[in-house]
C-alpha positions, 0 to 999 in steps of 0.5 A: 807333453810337459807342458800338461806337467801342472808345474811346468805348465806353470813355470810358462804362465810365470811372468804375469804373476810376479810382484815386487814383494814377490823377490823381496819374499825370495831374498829373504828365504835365501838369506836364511838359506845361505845361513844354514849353507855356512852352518853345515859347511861347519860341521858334520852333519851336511851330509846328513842334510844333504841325503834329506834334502836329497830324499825330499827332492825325490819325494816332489818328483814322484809326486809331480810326475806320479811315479806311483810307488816311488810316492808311497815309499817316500811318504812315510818316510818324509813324514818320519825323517823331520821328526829324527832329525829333530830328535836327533840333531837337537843339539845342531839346531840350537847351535845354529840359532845361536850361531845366526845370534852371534852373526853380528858379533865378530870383533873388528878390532884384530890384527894386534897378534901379529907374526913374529911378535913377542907374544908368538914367541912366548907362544911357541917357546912355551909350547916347545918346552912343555912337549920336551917335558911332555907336559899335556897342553892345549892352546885355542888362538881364537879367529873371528868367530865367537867362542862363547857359544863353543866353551864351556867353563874355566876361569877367566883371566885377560892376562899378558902373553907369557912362557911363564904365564903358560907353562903355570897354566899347564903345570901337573899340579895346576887346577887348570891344566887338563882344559884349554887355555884361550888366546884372544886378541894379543891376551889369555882370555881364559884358561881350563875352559871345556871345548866340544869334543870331535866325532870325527873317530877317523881324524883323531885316530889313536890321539887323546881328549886334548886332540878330540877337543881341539878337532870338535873346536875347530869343526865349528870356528875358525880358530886354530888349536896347538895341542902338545903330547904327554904320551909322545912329547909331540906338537901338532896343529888344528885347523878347520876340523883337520889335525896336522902333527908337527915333524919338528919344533920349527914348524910352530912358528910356520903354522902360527904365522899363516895362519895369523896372516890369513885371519888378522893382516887384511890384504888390500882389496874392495871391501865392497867387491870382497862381499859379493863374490866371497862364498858365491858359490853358497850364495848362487845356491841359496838363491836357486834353491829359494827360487825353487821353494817360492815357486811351489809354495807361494806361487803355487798358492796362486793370485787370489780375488777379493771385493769390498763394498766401502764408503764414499768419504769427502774430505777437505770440503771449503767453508763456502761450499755445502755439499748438497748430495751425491750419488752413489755414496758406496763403492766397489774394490777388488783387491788381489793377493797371492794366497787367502792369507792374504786377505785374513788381516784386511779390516773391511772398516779400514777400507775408504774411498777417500775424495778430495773435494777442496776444489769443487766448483758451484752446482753439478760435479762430476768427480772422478775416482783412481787408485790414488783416492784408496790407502790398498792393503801392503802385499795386495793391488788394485784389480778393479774399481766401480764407479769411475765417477760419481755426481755432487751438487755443491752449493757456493755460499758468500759471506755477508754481514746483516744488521741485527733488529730487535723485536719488541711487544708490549709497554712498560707498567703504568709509571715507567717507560723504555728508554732504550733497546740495544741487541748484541750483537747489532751484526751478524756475517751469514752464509748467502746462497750465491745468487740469491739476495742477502736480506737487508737485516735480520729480526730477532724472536719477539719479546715481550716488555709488558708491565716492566719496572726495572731493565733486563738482559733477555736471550733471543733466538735469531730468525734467519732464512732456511737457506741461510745459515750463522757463520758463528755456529751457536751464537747467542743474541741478547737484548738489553732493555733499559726501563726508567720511571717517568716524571 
């Protein structure tokens, strides 16, 4: 029974069908794929993702299973759903080209913020005094990833690490103290910056903006926040979209130090084995899950058929050979592809039987014709080729050099007589049929020199045999005629 299931059916008959270009396709779905998987990871919004992902699943099924009124609710439904996602995750959808843009952008230099360094302490000391005075602070240690596209405004400053430093950041009185101040590799890079603020209501509780900032922050990167209270005079910590309070001053210095660990001091491992197996989880899942959109998009549109009649074209043709004829002169190829699109950017004026014929012996040729003589379109294969052979008469010819006579008519005016005629060239090379007798000259034009009185160059035509031909195409014979008065 389930093999009468159309997809099913198919799945059965799969193997005849894939190409090579067919996995490459695939690869780069779940590349694309696994980009989102690491966006929604993110945020927020994969559950959201998932419930549609959910519901579109099932909207495939009651298709394919024909489970008639489950179809029709999750038709419209389907259709609307795409349209406020868009709508309403607008914002998601920016980020995430701009999250696929800065991808590659991740610094490789890191590691100079290093625990228990001088920087750490100015860090921590500043932070400790400014809760003691309940002074509103928030601090952003920037991870790997790039905040540029996460911040908004404030000044930039690339300034030393230090308490005085910070605490004139964060002083009441400061333009700068209500945004955020940004540490990057060992430097404040930026100070009264403007961070996206959370959703998560049930993670920020009864806190303020600055913990509001720091969660929506970290949702989206990998940095870590240390925010101090002016209300409670507290400490607390953000990692990863969770916010932890700190129960004492000390564990600052805890929080700090893991976390530079884990981000700036690289562990020896195999770079190259750290590659495969990080997120393989998110990786097998994007793989199943192109697989699964190939095989009813692309597979689906199934291996389509298409004939061309092109030219037989010779190439390569030797200068002693002349092809008398051949036959045919047209041929017959059929090309498939997987869907008509395919077939939609195949100019039929590039399509050519292309032979090469520079070993090609004197008379009859059989030639044949392979895959190897057609440039086949990208993305399609040769089904069928028609003829196999075809047949040439070709025709040696042998090089040979002939003597040039000259053809003269008439006599110079009475009191004047020729001296001499000279033709130039006196020798020409022609092309002789093999077998056949090459003349022993070759007789220009008649001329006439009757009446002359004086000596002339005068063009002449060449009178070769049909089966002959000038080895120099174009050549031009002369013939001098030297006229002197007689004594």
């Amino acid at each position: 029974m389930l093999e009468k299931i159309p997809f099913i059916e198919n799945l059965f008959q799969l193997q005849g069908n894939l190409y090579l270009t067919d996995f490459l396709d695939i690869a780069v779905i779940a590349l694309l794929i696994y980009s989102l998987f690491l966006f929604f990871r993110r945020t927020r919004t994969y559950m959201v993702f998932l419930g549609l992902s959910i519901t579109f699943g099932l909207y495939v099924i009651a298709e394919t299973l024909n489970l008639y009124l489950t179809f029709i609710t999750l038709r419209y439904f389907v259709g609307v759903s795409i349209i406020v996602f868009v709508i309403v995750f607008q914002g998601e959808i920016r980020k995430y080209f701009e999250f696929l843009g800065l991808a590659g952008t991740r610094q490789i230099k890191r590691g100079s913020l290093a625990p228990k360094s001088p920087s750490t302490g100015e860090i921590i000391q500043a932070c400790v005094k400014m809760a003691q005075a309940k002074i509103g602070a928030l601090i952003v240690i920037q991870g790997k990833d790039s905040l540029d596209s996460f911040i908004d405004g404030g000044v930039t400053l690339d300034g030393v690490i230090s308490e005085d430093v910070i605490l004139s950041i964060f002083d009441p009185h400061s333009d700068g103290h209500d945004g955020a101040m940004i540490v990057n590799n060992d430097r404040i890079s930026k100070f009264g910056a403007h961070l996206p603020l959370s959703t998560n209501f049930k993670e920020i509780g009864k806190h303020g903006t600055r913990h509001s900032a720091a969660l929506g922050l970290t949702e989206n990167s990998d940095s870590l926040c240390v925010v101090c209270s002016e209300e409670k005079g507290k400490i607390s910590v953000c990692k990863d979209g969770k916010l932890k309070t700190l129960l004492q001053f000390g564990d600052l210095e805890k929080e700090l130090e893991k976390f530079i660990k884990a981000k700036f001091v690289k562990p020896e491992k195999n770079k190259y084995r750290d590659v495969l197996t990080r997120n393989l989880s998110l990786k097998a899942g994007a793989m199943a899950l192109a697989i699964v959109i190939w095989f009813f998009t692309a597979y689906q549109a199934g291996m389509l058929e298409k004939s061309y009649t092109v030219p037989i074209v010779l190439e390569n043709t030797p200068k002693d050979i002349v092809i008398k004829d051949y036959t045919p002169k047209t041929g017959t190829i059929t090309l498939s592809g997987r869907g008509d699109a395919i077939f939609s950017g195949i100019k039929e004026d590039n399509l050519k039987i292309k032979v090469d014929v520079s070993k090609v012996k004197n008379g009859v040729n059989e030639v044949v014709i392979t895959e190897k003589n057609i440039d086949i379109p990208a993305n399609t294969f040769l089904v069928a080729l028609e003829p196999s052979s075809f047949v040439m008469n070709a025709l040696k010819y042998n090089l040979v050099k002939v003597p040039v006579v000259p053809r003269v008519n008439g006599a110079a005016a009475q009191g004047y007589r020729v001296s001499s005629i000279v033709v130039d060239p006196d020798e020409v090379e022609i092309w002789v049929p093999e077998g056949t007798n090459a003349p022993t000259d070759l007789s220009t034009d008649e001329i006439g020199v009757s009446d002359l009185t004086q000596s002339l160059i005068i063009p002449a035509g060449l009178q070769v045999p049909k089966n002959m031909t000038l080895a120099e195409a174009g050549l031009e014979i002369s013939i001098s005629v030297t006229v002197e008065k007689e004594e």
